[in-house]
C-alpha positions as CSV (number, residue, x, y, z in Angstrom):
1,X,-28.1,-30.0,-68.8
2,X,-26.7,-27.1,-70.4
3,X,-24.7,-26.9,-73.6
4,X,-21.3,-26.8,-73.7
5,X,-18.8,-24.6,-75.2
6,X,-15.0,-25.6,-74.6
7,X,-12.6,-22.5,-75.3
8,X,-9.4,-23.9,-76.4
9,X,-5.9,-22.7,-78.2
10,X,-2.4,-22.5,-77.8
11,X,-1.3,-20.2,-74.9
12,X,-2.0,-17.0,-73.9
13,X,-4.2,-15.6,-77.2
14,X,-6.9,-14.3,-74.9
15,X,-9.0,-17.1,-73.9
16,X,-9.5,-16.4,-70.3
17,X,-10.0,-12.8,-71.4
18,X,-12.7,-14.0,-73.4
19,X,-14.3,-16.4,-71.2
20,X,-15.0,-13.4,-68.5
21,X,-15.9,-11.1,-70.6
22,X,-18.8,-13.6,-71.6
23,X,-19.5,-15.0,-68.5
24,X,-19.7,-11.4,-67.0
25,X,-16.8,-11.8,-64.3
26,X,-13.9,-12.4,-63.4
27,X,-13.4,-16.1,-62.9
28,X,-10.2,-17.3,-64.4
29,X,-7.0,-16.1,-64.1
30,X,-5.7,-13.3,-66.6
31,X,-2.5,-12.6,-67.2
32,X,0.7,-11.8,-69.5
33,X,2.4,-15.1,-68.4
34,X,1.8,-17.7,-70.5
35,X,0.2,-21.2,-69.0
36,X,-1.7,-20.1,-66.2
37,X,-4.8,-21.6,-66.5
38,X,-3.8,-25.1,-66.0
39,X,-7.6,-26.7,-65.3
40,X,-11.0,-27.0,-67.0
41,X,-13.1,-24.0,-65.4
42,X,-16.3,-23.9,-65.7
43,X,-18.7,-20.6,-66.4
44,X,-22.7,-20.1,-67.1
45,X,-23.3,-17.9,-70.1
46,X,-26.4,-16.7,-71.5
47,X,-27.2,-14.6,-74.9
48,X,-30.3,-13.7,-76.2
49,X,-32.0,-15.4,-73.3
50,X,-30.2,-18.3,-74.6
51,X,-28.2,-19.9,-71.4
52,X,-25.3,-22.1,-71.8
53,X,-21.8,-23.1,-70.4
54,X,-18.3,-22.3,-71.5
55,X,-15.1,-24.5,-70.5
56,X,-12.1,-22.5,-70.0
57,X,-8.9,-24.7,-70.9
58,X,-4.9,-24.5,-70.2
59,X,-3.0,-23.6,-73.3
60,X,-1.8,-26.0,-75.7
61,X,1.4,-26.4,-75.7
62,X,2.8,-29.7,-77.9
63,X,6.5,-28.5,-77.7
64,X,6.5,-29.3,-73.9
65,X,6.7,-32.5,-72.1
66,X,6.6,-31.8,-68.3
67,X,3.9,-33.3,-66.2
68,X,1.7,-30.1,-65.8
69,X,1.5,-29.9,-69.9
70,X,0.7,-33.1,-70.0
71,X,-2.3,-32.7,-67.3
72,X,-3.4,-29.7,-69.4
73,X,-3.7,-31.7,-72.4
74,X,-5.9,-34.6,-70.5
75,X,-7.9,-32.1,-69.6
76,X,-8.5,-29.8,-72.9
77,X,-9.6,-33.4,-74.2
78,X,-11.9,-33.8,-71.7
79,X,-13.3,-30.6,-72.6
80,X,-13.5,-30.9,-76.0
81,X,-15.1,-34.9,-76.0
82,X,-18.1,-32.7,-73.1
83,X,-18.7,-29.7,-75.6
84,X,-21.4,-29.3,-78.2
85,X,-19.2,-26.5,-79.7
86,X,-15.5,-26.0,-79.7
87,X,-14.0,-22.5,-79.9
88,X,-10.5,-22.5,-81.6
89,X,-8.5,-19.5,-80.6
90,X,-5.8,-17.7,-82.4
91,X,-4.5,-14.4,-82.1
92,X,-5.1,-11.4,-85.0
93,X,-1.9,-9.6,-83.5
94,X,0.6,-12.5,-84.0
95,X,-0.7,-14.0,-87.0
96,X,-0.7,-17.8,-88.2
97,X,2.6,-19.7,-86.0
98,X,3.1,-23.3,-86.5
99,X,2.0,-23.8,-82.9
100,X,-1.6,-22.9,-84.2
101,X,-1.6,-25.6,-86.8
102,X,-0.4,-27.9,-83.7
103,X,-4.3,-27.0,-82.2
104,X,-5.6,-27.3,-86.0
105,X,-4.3,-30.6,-86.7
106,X,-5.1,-32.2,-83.3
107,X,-8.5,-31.1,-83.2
108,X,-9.1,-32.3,-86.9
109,X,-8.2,-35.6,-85.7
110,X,-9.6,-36.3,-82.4
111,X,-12.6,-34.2,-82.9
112,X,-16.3,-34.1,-85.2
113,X,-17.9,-31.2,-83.5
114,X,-18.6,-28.1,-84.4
115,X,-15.5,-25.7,-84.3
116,X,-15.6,-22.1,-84.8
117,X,-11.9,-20.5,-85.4
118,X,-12.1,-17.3,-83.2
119,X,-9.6,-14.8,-84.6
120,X,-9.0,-12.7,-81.2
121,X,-7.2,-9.2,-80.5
122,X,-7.9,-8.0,-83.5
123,X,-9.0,-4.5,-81.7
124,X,-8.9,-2.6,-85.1
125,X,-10.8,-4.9,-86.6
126,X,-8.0,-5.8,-89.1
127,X,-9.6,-8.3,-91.4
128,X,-6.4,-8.5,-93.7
129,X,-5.1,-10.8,-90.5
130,X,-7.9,-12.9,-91.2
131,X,-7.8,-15.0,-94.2
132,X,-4.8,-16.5,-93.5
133,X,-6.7,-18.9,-90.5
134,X,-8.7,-20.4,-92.7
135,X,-5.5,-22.3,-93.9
136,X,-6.2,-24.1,-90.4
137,X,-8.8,-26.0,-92.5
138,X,-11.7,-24.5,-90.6
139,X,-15.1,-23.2,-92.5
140,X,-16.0,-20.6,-89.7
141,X,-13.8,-18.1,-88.6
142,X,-14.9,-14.7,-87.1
143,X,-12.7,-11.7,-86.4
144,X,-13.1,-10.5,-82.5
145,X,-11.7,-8.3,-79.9
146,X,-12.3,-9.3,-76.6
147,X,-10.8,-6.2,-74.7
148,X,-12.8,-4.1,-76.9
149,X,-15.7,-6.4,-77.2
150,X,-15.9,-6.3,-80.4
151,X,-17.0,-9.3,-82.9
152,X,-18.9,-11.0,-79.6
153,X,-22.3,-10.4,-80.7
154,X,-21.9,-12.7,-84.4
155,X,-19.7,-15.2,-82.9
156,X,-22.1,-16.0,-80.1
157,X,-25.0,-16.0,-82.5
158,X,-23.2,-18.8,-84.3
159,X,-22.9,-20.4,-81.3
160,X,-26.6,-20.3,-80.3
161,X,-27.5,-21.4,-84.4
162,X,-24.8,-24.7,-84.1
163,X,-26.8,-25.3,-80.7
164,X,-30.5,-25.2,-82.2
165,X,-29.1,-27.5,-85.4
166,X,-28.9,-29.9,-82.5
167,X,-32.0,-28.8,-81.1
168,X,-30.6,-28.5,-77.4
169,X,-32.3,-26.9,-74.7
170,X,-31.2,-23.5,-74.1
171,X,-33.8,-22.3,-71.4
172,X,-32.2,-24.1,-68.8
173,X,-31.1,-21.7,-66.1
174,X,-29.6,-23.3,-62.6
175,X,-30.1,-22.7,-58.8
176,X,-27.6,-25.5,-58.1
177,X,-25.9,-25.3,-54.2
178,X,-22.8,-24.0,-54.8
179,X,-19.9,-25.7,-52.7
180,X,-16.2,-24.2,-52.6
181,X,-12.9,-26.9,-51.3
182,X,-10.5,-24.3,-49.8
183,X,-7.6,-24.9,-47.5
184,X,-3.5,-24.6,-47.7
185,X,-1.9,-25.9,-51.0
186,X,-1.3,-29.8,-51.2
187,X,-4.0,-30.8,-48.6
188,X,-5.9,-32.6,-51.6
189,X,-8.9,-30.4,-52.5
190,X,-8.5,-31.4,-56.6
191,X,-8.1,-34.6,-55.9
192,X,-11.4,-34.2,-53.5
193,X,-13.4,-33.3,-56.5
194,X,-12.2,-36.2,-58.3
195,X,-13.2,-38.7,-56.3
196,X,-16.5,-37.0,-55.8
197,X,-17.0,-36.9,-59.2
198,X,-15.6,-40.0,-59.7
199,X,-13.3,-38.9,-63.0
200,X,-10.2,-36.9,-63.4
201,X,-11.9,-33.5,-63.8
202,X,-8.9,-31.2,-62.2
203,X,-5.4,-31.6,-62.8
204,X,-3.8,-32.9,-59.8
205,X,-0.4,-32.6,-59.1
206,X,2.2,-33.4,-56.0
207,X,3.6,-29.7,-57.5
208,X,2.2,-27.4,-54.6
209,X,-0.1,-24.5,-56.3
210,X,-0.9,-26.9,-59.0
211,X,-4.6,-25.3,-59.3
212,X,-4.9,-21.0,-59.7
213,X,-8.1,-20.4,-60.6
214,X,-11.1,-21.1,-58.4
215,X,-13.0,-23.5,-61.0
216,X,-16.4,-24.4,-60.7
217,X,-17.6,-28.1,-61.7
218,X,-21.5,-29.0,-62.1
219,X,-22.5,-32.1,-61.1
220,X,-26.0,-34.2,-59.6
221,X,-26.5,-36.0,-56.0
222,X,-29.7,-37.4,-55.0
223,X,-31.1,-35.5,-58.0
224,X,-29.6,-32.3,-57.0
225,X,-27.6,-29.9,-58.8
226,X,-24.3,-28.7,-57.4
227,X,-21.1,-26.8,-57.9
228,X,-18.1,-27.6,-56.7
229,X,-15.7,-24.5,-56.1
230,X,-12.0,-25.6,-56.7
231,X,-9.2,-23.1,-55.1
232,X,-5.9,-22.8,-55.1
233,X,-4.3,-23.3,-51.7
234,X,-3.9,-19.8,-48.9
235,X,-0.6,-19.8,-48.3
236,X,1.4,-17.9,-46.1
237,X,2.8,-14.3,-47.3
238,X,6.6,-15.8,-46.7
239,X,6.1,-18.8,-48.8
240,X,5.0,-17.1,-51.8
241,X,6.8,-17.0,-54.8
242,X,5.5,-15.5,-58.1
243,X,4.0,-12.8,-55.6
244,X,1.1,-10.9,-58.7
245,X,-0.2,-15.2,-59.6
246,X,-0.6,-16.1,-56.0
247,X,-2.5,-12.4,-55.5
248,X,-5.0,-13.6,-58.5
249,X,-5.5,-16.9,-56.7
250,X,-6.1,-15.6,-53.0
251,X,-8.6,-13.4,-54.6
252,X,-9.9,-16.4,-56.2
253,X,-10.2,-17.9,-53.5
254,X,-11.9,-15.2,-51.1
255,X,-14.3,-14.7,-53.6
256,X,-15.4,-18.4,-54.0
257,X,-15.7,-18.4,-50.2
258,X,-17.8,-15.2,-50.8
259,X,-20.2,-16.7,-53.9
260,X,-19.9,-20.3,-52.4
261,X,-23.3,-21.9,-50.0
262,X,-21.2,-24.2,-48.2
263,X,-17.2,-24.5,-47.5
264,X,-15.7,-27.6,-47.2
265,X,-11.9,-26.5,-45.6
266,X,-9.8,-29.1,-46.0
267,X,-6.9,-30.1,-43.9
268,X,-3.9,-32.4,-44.5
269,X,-4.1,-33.8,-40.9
270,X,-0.4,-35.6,-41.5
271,X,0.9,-32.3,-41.1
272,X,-1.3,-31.5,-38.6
273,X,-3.9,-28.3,-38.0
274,X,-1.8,-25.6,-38.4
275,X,-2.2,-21.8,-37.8
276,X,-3.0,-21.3,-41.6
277,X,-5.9,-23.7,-41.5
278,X,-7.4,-22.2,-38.5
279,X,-7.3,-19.0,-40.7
280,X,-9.0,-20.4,-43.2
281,X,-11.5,-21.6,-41.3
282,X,-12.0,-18.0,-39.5
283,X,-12.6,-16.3,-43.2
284,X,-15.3,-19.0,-43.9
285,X,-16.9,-18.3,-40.3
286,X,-16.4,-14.5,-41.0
287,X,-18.6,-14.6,-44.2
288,X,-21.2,-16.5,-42.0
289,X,-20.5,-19.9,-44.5
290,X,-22.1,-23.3,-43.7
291,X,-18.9,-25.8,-43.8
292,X,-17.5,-28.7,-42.7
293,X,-13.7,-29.4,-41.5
294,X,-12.6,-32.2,-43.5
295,X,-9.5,-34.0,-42.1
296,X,-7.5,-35.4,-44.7
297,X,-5.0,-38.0,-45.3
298,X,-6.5,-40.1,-42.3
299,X,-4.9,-43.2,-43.6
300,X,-1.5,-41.9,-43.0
301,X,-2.0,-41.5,-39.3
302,X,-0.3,-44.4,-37.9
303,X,-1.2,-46.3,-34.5
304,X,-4.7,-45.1,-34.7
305,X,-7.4,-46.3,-32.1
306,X,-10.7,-45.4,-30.5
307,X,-9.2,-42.5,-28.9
308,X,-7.4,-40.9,-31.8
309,X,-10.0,-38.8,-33.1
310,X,-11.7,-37.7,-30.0
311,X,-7.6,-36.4,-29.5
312,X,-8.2,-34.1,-32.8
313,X,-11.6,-33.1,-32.0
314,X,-10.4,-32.0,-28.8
315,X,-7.7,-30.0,-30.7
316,X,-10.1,-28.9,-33.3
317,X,-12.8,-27.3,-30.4
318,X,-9.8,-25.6,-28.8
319,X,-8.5,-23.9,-32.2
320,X,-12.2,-23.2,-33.4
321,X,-13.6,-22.1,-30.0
322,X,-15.4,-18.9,-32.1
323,X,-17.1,-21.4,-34.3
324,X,-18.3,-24.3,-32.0
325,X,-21.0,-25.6,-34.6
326,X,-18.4,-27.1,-36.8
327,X,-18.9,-30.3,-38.3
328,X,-15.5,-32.3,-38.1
329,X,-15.2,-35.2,-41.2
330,X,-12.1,-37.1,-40.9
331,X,-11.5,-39.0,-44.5
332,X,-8.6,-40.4,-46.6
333,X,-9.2,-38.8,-50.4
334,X,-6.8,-41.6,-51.2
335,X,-8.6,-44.8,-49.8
336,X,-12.4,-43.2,-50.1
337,X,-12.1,-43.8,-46.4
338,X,-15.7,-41.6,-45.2
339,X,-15.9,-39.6,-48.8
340,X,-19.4,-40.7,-49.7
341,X,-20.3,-39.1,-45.6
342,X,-19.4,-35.6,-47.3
343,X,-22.4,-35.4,-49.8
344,X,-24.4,-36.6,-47.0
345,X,-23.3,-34.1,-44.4
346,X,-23.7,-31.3,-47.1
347,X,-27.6,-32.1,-47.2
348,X,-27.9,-32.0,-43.6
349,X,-25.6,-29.0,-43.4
350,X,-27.4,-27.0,-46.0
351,X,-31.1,-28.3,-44.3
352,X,-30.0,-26.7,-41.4
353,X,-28.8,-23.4,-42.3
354,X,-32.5,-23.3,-44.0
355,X,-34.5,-23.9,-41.0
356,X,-37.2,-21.1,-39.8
357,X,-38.0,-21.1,-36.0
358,X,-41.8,-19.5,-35.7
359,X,-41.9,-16.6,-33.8
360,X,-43.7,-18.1,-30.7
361,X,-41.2,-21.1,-30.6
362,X,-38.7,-18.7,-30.7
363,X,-39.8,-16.6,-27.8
364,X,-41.1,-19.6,-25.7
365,X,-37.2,-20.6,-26.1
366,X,-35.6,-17.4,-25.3
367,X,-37.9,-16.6,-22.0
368,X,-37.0,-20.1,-21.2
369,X,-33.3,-18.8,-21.1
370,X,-34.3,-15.4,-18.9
371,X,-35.9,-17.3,-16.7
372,X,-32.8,-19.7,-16.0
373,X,-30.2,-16.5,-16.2
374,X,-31.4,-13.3,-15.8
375,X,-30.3,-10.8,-18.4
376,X,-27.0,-8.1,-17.1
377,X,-27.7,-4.9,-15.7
378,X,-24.9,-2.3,-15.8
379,X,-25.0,1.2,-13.8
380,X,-28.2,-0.2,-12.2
381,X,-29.9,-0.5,-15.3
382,X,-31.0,-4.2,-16.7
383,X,-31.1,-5.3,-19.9
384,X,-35.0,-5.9,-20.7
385,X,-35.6,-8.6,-23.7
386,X,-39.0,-8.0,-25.3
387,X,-39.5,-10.4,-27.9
388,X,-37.4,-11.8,-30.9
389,X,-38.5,-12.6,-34.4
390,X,-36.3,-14.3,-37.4
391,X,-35.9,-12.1,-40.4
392,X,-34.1,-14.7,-42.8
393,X,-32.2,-18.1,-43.7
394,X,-29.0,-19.2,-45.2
395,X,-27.7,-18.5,-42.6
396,X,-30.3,-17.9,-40.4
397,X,-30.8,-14.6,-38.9
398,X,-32.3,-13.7,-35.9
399,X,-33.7,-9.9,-34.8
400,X,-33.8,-9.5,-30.8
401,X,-36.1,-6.2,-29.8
402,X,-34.7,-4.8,-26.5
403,X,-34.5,-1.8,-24.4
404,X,-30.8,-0.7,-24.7
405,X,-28.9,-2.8,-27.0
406,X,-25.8,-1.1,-25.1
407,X,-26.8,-3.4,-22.1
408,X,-26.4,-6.6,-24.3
409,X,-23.2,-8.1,-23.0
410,X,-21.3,-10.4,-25.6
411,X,-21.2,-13.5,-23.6
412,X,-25.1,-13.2,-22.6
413,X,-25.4,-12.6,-26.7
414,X,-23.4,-16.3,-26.9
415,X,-25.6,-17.7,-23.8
416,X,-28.7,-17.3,-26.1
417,X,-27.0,-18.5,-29.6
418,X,-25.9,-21.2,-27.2
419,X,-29.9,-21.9,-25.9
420,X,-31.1,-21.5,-29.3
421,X,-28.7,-24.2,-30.9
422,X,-29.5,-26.7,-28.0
423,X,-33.4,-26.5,-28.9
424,X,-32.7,-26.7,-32.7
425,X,-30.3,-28.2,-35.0
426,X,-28.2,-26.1,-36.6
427,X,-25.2,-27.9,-36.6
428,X,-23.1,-26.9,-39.4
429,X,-24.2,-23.4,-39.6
430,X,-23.5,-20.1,-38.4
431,X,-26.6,-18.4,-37.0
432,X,-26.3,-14.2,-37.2
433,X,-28.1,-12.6,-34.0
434,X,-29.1,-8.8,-34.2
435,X,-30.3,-6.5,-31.4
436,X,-32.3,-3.6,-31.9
437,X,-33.7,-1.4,-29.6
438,X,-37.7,-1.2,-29.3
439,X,-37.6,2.4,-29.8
440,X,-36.3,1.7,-33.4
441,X,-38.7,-0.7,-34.7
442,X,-41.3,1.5,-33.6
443,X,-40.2,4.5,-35.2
């Protein structure tokens, strides 16, 4: 496994800032309002072809007592006991406040690892701000600016040197499956990851919204390395409160969906399948995703029998006509009612959108379907299919060479997606059929 660097402070002195500047995107939240990172969110770095991982943490705050500040602090601690290296933050601008020696003080005690005191915003490079920090107690401190990038360079190569004291591997790079939990807020997608993960890795609250950031968790199954993609919850446009937060987080989210190699949507099926999960489920199929529809909160459902869930597949096949391969998972995050099935279903799922067809099975399979159903024919002209070859995987993609691709109607486009799927499993999956004219590949 990677190292570990755990980015903590008090709030809002430029953490997040810092982590995406290292981690070369945008992955948590940014903003003037103080708090909103709430989780742990993970990020690979890498410097000097040395790869490791920083933890992005909520702010620090020891003044406040509600429930989210108290989550925050659970997790910073879990942070800080999984790092090799712990980056104190402060901020240049500000100077030394007693909420700082908070941090300083609760670090010295709960803590023996390496931490660096990172002086941030200091964009002039104004080292008569510095000196004061090392009343924190602290032997390092370096002076940086993260908007302006300056101080990176030295404060990462004491990073890398506190890493090699410990002689820890940093070639390690990863090709782990990357797996995003999206769905509306409150439908359990933190608390998902939890129990997958079997500790209390994201904050998880009966507050609606409770999670911002999309934040990615690595973990192993079957020897395999994964990441699970936290979101916060799509809701509607009428719901929404602190309108520029919940833009961050529905970018978030789209662009988990986007990075992600399988989407698990959850549902809260106590409320039942609304039109907002159907829309969720229409982005995933729009960015040609693997997923699985995972039906939540099963144990609340009362006078269940052996008819119940054929009732909300039924339901499910009507709403999600345009993506018939789903895979429908009906679980209770609560009781671990069919939680362990997800794992396995992701294997299977992620199998399938790997498969290659040759190209002679794949002909032999779509003459078979000509010969059963002839191909349209508009203004006396018929469609001619010549051959079809496929051109990639994840999802898989299929090229179909024909005479006029303007004579391809959509449902005889469906008719062979629908003969292909029938003669190969690719349940789970999205497949992506292209048709070309002859004329073109020849040229």
């Amino acid at each position: 496994m990677k190292p570990l660097v755990a980015i903590v402070g008090r709030p809002n002195v430029g953490k997040s800032t810092f982590f995406n500047k290292i981690c070369g995107k945008r992955i948590s939240i940014v903003d003037d309002i103080a708090g909103v990172t709430r989780d742990r969110v993970y990020g690979d770095a890498v410097w000097c072809e040395n790869y490791f991982t920083l933890i992005d943490t909520g702010g620090l705050d020891f003044e406040s007592k509600g429930e989210i500040e108290e989550n925050i602090l659970n997790q910073a601690q879990i942070a800080i006991d999984l790092a090799d290296v712990i980056l104190f933050f402060v901020d240049g601008k500000t100077g030394l406040v007693n909420a700082d020696r908070q941090v300083a003080d609760y670090l010295m005690k709960r803590t023996k690892k390496d931490v660096i005191v990172v002086v941030n915003k200091l964009d002039n490079f104004e080292l008569d701000n510095l000196y004061e920090f090392y009343e924190l107690g602290f032997s390092r401190v370096f002076p940086i600016s993260s908007e302006q990038s300056k101080g990176l360079g030295e404060l990462l190569d004491e990073v890398v040197s506190c890493f090699k004291n410990k002689n820890l591997d940093l070639s390690i790079k990863t090709d782990a499956v990357k797996i995003a939990i999206v769905g509306k807020p409150n439908a359990g997608k933190s608390s998902l990851i939890n129990k997958l993960l079997g500790e209390e890795r994201l904050v998880v609250s009966k507050i609606a919204g409770t999670t911002r950031d999309a934040i990615d968790t690595p973990f192993r199954y079957n020897g395999k390395d994964y990441i699970l993609i936290d979101t916060a919850g799509m809701r509607k446009k009428n719901v929404i409160e602190d309108a520029s937060i919940e833009r961050y987080s529905v970018l978030r989210t789209i662009e988990a969906i986007k990075r992600a190699d399988i989407v698990l949507v959850v549902i809260d099926v106590d409320v039942g399948i609304t039109e907002q999960d159907i829309k969720v489920a229409g982005f995933v199929h729009e960015q040609n995703k693997p997923s699985i529809i995972l039906l939540n909160k099963w144990d609340l459902i009362g006078n269940k029998d052996d008819k119940t869930i054929n009732k909300y597949t039924k339901k499910l096949q009507e709403d999600l006509k345009f993506m018939d391969y789903f895979v429908p998972l009906f679980i209770s995050v609560k009781t671990g009612q069919r939680v362990t099935r997800i794992m396995e279903e992701v294997e299977k799922i992620m199998n399938n959108a790997a498969k290659r067809i040759t190209t002679g099975q794949l002909n032999e399979i779509i003459q078979g379907a000509i010969n059963l159903k002839q191909p349209p024919s508009k203004n006396g002209q018929r469609l001619k299919i010549y051959y079809a070859t496929q051109t990639g995987i994840n999802p898989p993609n299929f090229v179909i060479f024909v005479n006029d691709k303007n004579l391809m109607h959509f449902s005889y486009l469906r008719y062979l997606e629908n003969t292909i799927r029938k003669s190969v499993d690719f349940t789970g999956t999205p497949i992506k059929i292209v048709i070309k004219n002859k004329s073109d590949k020849e040229e």
